[in-house]
N, C-alpha and C positions, 0 to 999 in steps of 0.2 A: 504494500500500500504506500509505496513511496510519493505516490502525485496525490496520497489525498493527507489531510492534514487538519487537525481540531484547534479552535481557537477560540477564546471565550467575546462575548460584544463587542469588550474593550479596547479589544490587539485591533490594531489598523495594519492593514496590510498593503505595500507594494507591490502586489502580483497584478491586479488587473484582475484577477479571477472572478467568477462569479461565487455566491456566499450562497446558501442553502440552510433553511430556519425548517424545522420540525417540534411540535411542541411538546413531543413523545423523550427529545433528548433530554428534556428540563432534570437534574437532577430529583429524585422523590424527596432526600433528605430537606432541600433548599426550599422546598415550597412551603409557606409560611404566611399567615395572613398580614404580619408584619413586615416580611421581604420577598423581593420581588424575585418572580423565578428567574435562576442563572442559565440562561440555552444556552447549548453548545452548537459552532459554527463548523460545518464541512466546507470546507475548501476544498476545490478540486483544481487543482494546478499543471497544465500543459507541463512538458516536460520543457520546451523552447523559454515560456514564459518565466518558469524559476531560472533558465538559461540564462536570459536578458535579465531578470532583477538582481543579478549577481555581481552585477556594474557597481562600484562601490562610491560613496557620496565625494569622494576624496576627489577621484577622476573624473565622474559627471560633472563639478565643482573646475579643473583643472579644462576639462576639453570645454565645456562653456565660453571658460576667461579668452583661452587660444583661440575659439571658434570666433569671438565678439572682434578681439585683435586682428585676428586674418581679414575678416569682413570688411572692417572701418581703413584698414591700413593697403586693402587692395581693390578696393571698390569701383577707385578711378582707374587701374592698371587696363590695359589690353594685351599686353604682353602676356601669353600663356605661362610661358615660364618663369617669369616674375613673379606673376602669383600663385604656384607650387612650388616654387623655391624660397618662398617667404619664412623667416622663421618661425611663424606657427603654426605653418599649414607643416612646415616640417618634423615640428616636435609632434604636434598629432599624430603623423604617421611613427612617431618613435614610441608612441603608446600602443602601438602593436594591435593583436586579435583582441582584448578585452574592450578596446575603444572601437570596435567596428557597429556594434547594435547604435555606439552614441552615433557618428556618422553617418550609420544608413538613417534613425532617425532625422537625423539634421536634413540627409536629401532628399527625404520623402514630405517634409515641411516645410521648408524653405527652400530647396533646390541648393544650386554653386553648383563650386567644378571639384568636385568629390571623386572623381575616375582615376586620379593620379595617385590618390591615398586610397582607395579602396584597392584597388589594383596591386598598388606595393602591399598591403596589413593583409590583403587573403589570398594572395598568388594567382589568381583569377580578373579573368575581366570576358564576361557574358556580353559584350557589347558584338556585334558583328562589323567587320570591317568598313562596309559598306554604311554603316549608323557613325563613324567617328564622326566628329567633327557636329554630330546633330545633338546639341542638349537634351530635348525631349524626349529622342529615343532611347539616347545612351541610359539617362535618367530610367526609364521606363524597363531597359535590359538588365540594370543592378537591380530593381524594384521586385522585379518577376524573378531574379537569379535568388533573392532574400528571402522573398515568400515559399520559394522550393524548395530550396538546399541551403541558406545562409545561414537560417538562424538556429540549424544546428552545428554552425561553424565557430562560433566562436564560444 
């Protein structure tokens, strides 16, 4: 029973998951005209979805700061390589597979040119040759590559 998991009201939880109420769980002991019954919460958790909440507040915190800096600091560029050679879009890419869920979030949100750092952090690039150079597609080939096979990648 590894994807499912009991949690009392209180706990808040990161997963995204859906919560499931039964009033059969209510402890018998807890029921009390003076206290209110304590239900126990099943959580059922994708295996991907505990995958991705594994991101830790530190680096979410860290690729945020670098993602705000790249943006602000390369916004006017047109030079491709000026803005993948910037030093935050670089240290991004120095945060490896753990920072790829934050990244594919970022390009399924906001968009950017995310294909230089996805492409170095998972050795892959779903893009077809013939889509280089098209944002929308390329975009739309990581999106579809994420939803298949990504997000048991990292």
């Amino acid at each position: 029973m590894e994807n499912f998991r009991e949690s009392s009201d209180a706990e808040s939880l990161d997963f995204g998951a859906s919560s499931y109420f039964h009033p059969e769980w209510a402890e018998p002991s807890s029921i009390s005209p003076r206290r209110p019954v304590a239900r126990k919460r099943l959580v059922i958790v994708a295996p991907q979805l505990a995958e991705k909440s594994r991101v830790s507040a530190g680096l979410k915190r860290e690729f945020r700061d670098l993602c705000k800096t790249w943006r602000e600091q390369t916004q006017f560029l047109s030079d491709s390589h000026e803005i993948v050679l910037h030093r935050a879009y670089q240290r991004i890419i120095g945060m490896g597979a753990p920072a790829v869920p934050l990244v594919m979030k970022e390009l399924e949100v906001r968009g950017g040119d995310w294909f230089w750092a996805l492409s170095a952090m998972t050795g892959k690039d779903p893009t077809r040759p013939e889509d280089w150079g098209n944002f929308q597609l390329m975009r739309s080939a990581w999106i579809t590559w994420w939803t298949a096979d990504g997000e048991t990648f990292a």
